[in-house]
C-alpha positions in Angstrom: 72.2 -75.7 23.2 69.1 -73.4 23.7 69.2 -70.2 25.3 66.9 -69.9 28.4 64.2 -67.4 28.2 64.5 -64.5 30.0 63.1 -64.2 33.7 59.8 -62.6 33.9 59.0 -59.8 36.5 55.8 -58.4 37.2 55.8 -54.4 37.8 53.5 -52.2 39.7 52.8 -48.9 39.4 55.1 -47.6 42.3 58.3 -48.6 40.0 56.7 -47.4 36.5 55.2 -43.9 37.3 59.3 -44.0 38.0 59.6 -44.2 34.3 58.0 -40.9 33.5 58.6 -38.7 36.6 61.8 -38.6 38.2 61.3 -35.4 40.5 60.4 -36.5 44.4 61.0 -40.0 43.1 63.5 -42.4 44.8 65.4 -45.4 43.0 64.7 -43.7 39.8 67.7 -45.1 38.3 67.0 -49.1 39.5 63.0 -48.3 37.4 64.9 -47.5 34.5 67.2 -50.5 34.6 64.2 -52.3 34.4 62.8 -51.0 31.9 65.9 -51.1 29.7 66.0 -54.8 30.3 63.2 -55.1 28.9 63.7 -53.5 25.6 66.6 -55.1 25.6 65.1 -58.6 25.8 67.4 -59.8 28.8 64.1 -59.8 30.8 60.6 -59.5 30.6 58.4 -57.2 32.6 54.7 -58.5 33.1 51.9 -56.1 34.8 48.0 -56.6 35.1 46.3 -53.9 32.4 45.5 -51.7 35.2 48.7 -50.3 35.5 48.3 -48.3 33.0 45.1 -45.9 34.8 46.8 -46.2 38.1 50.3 -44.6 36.7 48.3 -42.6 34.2 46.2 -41.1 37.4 49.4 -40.5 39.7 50.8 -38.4 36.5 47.5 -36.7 36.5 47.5 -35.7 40.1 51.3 -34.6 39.8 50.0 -31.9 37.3 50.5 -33.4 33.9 48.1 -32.3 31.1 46.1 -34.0 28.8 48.6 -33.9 25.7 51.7 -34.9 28.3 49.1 -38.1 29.2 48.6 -38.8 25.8 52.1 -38.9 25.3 52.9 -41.0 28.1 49.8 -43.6 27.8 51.6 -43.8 24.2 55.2 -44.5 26.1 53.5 -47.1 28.0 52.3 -49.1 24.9 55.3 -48.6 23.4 57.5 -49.7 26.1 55.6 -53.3 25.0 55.2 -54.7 28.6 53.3 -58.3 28.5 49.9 -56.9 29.3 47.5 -59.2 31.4 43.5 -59.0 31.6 42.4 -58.7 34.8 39.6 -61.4 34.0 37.6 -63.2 36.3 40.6 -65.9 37.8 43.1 -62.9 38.5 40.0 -60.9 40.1 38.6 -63.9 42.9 42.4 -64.6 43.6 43.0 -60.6 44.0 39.8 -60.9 46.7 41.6 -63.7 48.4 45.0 -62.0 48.9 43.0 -58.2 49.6 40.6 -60.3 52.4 43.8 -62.3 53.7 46.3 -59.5 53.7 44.5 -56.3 54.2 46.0 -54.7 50.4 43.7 -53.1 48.2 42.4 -55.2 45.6 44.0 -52.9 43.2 47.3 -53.9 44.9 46.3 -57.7 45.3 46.3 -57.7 42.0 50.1 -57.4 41.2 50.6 -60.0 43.7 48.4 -62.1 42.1 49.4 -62.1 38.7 53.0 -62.7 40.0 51.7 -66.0 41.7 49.6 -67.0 38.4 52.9 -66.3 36.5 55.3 -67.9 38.7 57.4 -64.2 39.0 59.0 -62.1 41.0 56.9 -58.9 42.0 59.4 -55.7 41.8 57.1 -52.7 43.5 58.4 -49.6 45.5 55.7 -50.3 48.1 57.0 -51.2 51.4 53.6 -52.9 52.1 53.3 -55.0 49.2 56.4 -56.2 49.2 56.3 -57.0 52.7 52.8 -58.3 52.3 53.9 -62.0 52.2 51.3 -62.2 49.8 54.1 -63.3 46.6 57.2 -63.7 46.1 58.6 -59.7 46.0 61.3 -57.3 46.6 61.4 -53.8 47.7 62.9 -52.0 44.1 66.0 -50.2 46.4 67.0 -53.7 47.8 
């Protein structure tokens, strides 16, 4: 009998600047979960490359230093999520779910990578999960 892989999520960066900042941040604990699924191999978390500026620039603005970015751009390798390019294919169908839903294209993104990989989107973003634009869920529900 073979064991089943396990299910793939994509992430945004709403649920892993969660991972690095827990002050002002809700369903903290539910991020973390996560990401301990992940290292412990009963799921895999998928996120286009970008994720890494956008939760590296929401540290920055919350006051973090250069050193404490280095350190946390380190984490985020570390944490070995299944990075994805964000190459020409993932790009035109991140324009067709920005001009069809109104997201950012930074946003559309996530959504679209979860349609290309047939996943789940987890995101703490009320809009984008309610966007219609994959399948997704609000992290706290």
């Amino acid at each position: 009998m073979s064991e089943s892989a396990p299910a793939i999520l994509v992430v945004d960066s709403s649920v892993a600047v969660k991972w690095f900042l827990s002050e002002r941040e809700d369903q903290v604990d539910r991020a973390l979960e996560l990401l301990r699924g992940h290292l412990d191999e009963r799921l895999r978390l998928a996120a286009p490359a970008h994720l890494r500026l956008e939760v590296l620039n929401a540290l920055l603005h919350r006051g973090l230093g250069a050193l404490a970015l280095k350190r946390a751009a380190a984490a985020l390798e570390g944490f070995r999520l299944e990075w994805h390019g964000v190459d020409a294919a993932l790009t035109g169908a991140s324009v067709r779910i920005a001009c069809a839903s109104g997201l950012t294209l930074y946003d559309s993104a996530f959504a679209a990578l979860a349609l290309d990989l047939d996943a789940e989107l987890v995101t703490d973003d009320r809009r984008l999960a309610a966007s219609g634009a994959c399948r997704a869920r609000q992290l706290g529900a």
